[in-house]
C-alpha positions in Angstrom: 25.7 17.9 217.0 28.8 18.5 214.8 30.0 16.5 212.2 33.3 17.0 209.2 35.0 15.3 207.3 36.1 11.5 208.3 35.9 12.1 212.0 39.4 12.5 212.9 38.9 15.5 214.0 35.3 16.3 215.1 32.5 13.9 215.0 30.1 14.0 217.5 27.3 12.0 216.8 26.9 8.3 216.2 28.4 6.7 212.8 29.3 2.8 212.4 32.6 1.4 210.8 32.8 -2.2 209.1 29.6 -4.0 208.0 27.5 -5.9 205.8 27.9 -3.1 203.0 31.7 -3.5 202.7 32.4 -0.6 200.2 31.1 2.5 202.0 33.7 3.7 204.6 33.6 7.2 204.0 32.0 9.3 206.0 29.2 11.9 204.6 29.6 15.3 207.1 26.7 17.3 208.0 28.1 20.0 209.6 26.0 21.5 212.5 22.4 19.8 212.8 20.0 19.1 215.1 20.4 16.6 217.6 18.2 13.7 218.0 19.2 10.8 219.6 18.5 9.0 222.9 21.8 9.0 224.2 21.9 11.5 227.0 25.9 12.5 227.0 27.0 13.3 223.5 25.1 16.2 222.7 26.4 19.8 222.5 24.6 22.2 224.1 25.1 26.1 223.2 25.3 27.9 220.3 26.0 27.7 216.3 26.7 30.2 213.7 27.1 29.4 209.9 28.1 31.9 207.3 28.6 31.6 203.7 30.8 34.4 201.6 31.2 33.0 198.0 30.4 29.6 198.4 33.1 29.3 201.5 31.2 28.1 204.7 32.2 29.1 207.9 31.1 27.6 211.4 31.7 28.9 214.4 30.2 27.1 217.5 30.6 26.8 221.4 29.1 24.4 224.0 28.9 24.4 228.0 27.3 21.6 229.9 27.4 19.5 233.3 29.1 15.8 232.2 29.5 12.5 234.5 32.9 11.4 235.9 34.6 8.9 238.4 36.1 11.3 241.0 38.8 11.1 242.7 41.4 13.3 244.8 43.6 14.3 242.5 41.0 14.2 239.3 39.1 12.2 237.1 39.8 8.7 236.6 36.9 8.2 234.0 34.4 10.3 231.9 31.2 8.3 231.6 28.7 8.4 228.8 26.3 5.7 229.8 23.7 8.2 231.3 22.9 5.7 233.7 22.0 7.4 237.4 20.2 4.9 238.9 21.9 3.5 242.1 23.7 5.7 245.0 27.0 4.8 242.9 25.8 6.1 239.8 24.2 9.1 241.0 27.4 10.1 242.5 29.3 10.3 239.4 25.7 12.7 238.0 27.7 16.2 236.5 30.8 16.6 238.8 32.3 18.1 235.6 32.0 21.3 233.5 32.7 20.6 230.2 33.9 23.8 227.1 33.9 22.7 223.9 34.6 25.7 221.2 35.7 25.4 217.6 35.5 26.7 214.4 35.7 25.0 210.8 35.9 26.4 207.5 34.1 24.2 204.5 34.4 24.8 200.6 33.1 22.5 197.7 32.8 22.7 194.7 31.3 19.7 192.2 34.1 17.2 192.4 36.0 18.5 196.0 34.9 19.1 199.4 37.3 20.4 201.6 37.1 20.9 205.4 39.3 22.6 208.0 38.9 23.4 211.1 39.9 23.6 214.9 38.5 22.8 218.3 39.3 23.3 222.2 38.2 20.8 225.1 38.2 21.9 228.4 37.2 19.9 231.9 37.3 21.9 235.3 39.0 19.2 237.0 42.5 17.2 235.4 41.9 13.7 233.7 44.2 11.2 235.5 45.0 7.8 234.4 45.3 4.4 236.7 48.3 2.3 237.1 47.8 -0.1 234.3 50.6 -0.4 232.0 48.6 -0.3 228.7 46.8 3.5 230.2 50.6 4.8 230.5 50.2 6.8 227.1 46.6 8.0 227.8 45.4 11.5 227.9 45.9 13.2 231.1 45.5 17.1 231.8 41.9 19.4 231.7 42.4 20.4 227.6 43.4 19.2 224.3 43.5 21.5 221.4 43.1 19.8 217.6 43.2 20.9 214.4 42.2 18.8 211.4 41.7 19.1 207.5 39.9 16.4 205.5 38.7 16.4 201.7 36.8 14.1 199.3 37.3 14.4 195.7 35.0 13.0 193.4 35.7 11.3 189.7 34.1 10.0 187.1 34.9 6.4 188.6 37.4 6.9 191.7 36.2 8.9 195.2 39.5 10.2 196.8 39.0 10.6 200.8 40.7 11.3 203.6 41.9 13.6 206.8 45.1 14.6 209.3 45.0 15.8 212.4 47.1 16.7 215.1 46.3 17.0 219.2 48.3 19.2 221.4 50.4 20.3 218.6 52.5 16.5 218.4 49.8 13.6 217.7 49.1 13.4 214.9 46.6 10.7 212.9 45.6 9.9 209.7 43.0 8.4 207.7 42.5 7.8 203.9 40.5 6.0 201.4 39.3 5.3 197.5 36.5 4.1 196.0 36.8 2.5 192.8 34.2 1.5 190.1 35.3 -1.0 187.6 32.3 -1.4 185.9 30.1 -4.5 185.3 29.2 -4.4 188.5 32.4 -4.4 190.2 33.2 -2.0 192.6 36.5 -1.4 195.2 37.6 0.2 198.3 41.0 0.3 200.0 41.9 2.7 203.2 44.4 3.0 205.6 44.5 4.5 209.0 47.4 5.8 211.7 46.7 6.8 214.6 49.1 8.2 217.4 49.6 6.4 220.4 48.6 9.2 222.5 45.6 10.4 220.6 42.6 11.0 222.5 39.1 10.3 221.2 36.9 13.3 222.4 33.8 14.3 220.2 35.5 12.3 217.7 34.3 9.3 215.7 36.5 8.1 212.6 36.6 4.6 211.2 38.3 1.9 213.3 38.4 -1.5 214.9 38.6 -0.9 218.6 37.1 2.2 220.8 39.7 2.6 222.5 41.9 3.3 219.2 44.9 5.0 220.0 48.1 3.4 218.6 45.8 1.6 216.5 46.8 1.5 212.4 45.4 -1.2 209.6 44.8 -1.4 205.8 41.4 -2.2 205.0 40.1 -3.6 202.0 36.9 -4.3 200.4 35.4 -5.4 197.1 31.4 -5.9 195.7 30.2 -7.5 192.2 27.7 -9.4 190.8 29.0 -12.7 188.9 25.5 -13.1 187.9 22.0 -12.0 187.6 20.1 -11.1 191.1 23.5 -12.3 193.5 25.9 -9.9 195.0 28.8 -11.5 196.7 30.3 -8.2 198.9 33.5 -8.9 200.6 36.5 -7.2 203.3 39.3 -8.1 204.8 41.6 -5.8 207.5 44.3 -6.2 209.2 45.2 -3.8 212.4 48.0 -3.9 214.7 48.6 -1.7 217.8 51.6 0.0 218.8 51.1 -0.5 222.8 49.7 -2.6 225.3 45.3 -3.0 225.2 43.3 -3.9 227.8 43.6 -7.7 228.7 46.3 -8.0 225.9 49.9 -7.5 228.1 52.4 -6.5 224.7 51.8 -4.9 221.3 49.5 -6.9 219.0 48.0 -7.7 215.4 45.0 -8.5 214.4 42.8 -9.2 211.1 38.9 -9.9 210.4 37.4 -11.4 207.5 33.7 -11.5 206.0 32.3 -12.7 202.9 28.4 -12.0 202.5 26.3 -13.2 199.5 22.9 -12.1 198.5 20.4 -14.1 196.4 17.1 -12.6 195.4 14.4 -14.3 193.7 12.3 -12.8 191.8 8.7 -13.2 194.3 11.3 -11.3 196.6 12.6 -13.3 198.8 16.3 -12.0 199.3 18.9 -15.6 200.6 21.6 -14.1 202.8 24.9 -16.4 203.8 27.7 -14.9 205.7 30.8 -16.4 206.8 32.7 -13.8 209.4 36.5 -14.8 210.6 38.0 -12.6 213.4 41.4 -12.9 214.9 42.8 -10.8 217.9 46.0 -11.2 220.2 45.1 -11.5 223.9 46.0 -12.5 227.1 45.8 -16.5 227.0 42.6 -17.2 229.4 42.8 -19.2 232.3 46.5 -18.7 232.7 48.1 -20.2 235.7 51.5 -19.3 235.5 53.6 -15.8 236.1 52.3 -13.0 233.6 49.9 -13.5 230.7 51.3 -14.9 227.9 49.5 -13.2 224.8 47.8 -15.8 222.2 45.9 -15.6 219.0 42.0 -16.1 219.9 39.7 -16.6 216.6 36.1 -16.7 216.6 34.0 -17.9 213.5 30.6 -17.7 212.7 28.5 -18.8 209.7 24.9 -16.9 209.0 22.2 -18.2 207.1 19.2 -15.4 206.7 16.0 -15.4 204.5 13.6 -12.3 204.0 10.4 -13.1 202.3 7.4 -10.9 201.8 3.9 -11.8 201.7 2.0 -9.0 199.5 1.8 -5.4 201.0 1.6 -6.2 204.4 3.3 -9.0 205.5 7.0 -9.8 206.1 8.8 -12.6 207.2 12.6 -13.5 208.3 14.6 -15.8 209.5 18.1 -16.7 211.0 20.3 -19.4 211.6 23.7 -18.6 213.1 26.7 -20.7 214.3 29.7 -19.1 216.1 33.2 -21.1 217.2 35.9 -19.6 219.4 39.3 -21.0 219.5 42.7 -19.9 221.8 45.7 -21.1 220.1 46.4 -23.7 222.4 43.8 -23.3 225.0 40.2 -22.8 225.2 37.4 -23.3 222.9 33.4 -22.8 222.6 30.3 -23.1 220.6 27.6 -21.1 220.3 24.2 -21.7 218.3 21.5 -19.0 217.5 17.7 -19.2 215.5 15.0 -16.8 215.0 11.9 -16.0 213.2 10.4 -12.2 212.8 6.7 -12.3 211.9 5.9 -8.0 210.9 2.7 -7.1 210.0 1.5 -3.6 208.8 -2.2 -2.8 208.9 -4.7 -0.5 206.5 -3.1 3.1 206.1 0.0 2.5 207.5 -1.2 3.9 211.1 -0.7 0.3 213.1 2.2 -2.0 212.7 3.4 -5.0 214.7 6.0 -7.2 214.4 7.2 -10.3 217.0 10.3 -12.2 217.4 11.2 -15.6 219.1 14.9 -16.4 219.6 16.5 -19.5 220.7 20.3 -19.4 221.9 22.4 -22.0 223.0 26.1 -20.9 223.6 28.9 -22.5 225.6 30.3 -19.2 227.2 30.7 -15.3 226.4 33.2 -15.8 224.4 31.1 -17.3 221.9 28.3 -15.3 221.9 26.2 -13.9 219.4 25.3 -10.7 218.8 21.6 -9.7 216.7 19.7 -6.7 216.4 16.6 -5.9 217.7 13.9 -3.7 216.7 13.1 -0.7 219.5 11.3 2.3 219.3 12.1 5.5 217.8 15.5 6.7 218.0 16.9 3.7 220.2 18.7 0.7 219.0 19.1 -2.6 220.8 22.1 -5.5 219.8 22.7 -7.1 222.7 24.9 -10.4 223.1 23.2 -13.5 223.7 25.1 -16.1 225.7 23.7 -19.1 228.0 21.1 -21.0 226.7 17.3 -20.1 226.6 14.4 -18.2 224.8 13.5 -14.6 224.0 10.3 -13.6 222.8 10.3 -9.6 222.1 7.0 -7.7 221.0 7.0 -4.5 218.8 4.1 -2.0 218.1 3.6 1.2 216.5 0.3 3.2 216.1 -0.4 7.0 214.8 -4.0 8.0 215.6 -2.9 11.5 213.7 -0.5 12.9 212.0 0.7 14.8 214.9 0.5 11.9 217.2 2.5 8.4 217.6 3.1 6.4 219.9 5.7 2.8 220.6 5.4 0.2 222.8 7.9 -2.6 223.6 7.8 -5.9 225.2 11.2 -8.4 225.7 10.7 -11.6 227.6 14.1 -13.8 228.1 14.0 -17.0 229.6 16.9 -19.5 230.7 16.0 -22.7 232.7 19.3 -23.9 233.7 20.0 -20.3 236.0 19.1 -18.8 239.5 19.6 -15.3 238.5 19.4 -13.3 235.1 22.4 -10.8 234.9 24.6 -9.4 237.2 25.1 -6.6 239.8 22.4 -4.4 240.5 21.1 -5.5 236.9 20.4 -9.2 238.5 17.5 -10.8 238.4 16.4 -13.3 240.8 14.7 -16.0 238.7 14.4 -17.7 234.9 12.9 -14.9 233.2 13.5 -11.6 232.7 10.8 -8.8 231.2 11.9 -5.4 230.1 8.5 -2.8 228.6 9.4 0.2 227.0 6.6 3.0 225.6 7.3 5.9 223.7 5.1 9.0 222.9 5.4 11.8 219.9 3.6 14.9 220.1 4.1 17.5 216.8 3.1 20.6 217.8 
């Protein structure tokens, strides 16, 4: 994989935007490295060179490979990363493309400056065409999209400078920059703002931002962490976004902002006291509209978090969460959703077995107040999936390493939900009130 600068320009592994720890927004580059992950689409597959003359590093690079795709007559309607080939459906969208990706950067850095710039060339065998909709009108559409980027990060005694341009197809162009500031005491800032053309196309590309889908997208984030006293950290953001075109299920240009203030107590047998209040609210088409058109609405969703972390000697750890969400349309609908759980973890002699459990209760109106929560998995894998509904989820960890050359993971998720016939939807549907998903994983070092 391949990754420089802020990933405006080429990013093509995983990196995460807005979170808990509200002051680091920056991204840290690795240039060309190995690729490890379980996702099945966003590797590169080819060949890498790296040179260095005087401390200037050069990276030349090239991949070829087979990618999924709706096909249609004319082209293809969608590029799909799930990896999932498991129906007739599915299996029909398996490599009907031939994707080139080339590119070169250059990289110099000295003790306070980093500096990257660099170029790259997609091409698909068949054209990408967009549907009908109003808000795909400025989306990519063609077989190849040439970018070129430059991105630095400069590095003071208490400010960190960041930041990167690029430009697709010779007219898009985006930007993205940032600081860091350290006050002292404690106290530490962030601020960053983001442009980003209408018609830019997000192709092995990865930089900070709200929405996926983030062309047309700008905002002005801003972030600050300190300590008003001994042992409790009170870190805090706010950003506001607006979009410069239509979205998916939101029928005219919009605005946007999202809140969270986190506060972290630790005692001093360390147990760490976590409370988190989150405030998020998007313009969108008003639900269950009955008249001509879809009036667009402000739709806020709240949600208050209570966790506590508490470790029992070497071995044993403990955790538990208590989470309310409330969703409210301007005028319209409005939810509830409820959320507890406890983690029990235990590691045994020698660190060659551990097992942890979880039991989750969820009570939520509708969708559109669920709650999301991470869940432990096996190497390499993440799980945060939405609860919504009402029921019970028990989920089972366990990892054992007979050698130091050997390891192996297994996984067990139970959900159950009285009130229903069925357990998902589609093919995914299961007939019943519970639903059971194993998992095992095996690591042999040669």
């Amino acid at each position: 994989k391949a990754s420089f600068s802020q990933g405006l320009g080429l990013w093509s592994g995983l990196a995460f935007t807005k979170s808990s720890n509200v002051i680091d927004v920056r991204r840290r580059a690795k240039g060309i490295e190995r690729y490890s992950s379980v996702n099945e689409t966003s590797f590169l597959r080819g060949a890498a060179v790296q040179v260095n003359i005087r401390g200037l590093n050069f990276y030349i690079f090239g991949s070829y490979k087979k990618i999924d795709g709706t096909l249609r007559d004319t082209g293809i309607t969608t590029i799909r990363d799930d990896g999932y080939h498991r129906t007739g459906t599915e299996i029909g969208y398996r490599h009907n493309l031939s994707e080139t990706f080339l590119g070169g950067v250059a990289s110099w850095q000295s003790k306070s400056l980093k500096i990257d710039v660099g170029q790259t060339y997609w091409h698909i065998d068949k054209p990408l065409i967009t549907g009908d909709q109003p808000y795909k009108l400025p989306s990519f559409t063609g077989d190849s999209l040439f970018s070129a980027f430059a991105g630095y990060s400069w590095f003071g005694r208490k400010v960190i400078l960041f930041g990167e341009a690029a430009i697709q197809n010779f007219r898009n162009f985006s930007a993205y920059q940032g600081l860091t500031f350290s006050l002292g005491a404690g106290i530490r800032l962030t601020l960053s703002y983001r442009n980003y053309s209408r018609h830019y196309f997000a192709v092995k590309t990865n930089p900070f931002a709200e929405s996926s889908a983030m062309n047309g997208e700008s905002g002005v984030y801003t972030a600050v962490s300190f300590r008003p006293f001994k042992r409790f950290t009170i870190n805090s953001y706010f950003d506001v976004f607006w979009y410069s075109w239509l979205k998916y299920r939101t029928d005219a240009p919009s605005t946007g902002h999202e809140l969270l203030i986190n506060g972290d107590y630790s005692l001093l047998s360390g147990m760490l006291v976590s409370l988190r209040f989150r405030n998020i609210t998007k313009q969108r088409n008003k639900l269950f509209y009955e008249g001509n058109g879809f009036p667009v609405t402000d739709q806020t969703l709240n949600s208050v978090r209570l966790q506590v972390n508490y470790p029992v000697g070497e071995t044993w750890w403990f955790r538990s969460r208590i989470e309310q969400s409330f969703f409210r349309e301007e005028g319209g609908h409005s939810s509830n959703g409820f959320l507890i759980y406890i983690d029990v973890k235990h590691t045994f002699a020698k660190n060659r077995f551990s097992a942890d459990m979880r039991l989750t209760h969820f009570d939520t109106d509708d969708c559109y107040s669920r709650i999301y929560t991470w869940e432990p998995d096996v190497l390499y894998a993440f799980s945060i999936p939405a609860f919504t509904g009402k029921g019970l989820r028990f989920l089972f960890n366990m990892a054992y390493r007979p050698t130091s050359k050997i390891q192996f993971w297994f996984r067990l998720g139970n959900t159950f939900m009285p009130g229903v016939e069925k357990i998902g939807s589609g093919y995914n549907a299961v007939t019943g009130k519970n639903l059971t998903g194993i998992k095992f994983q095996a690591r042999i070092r040669l």
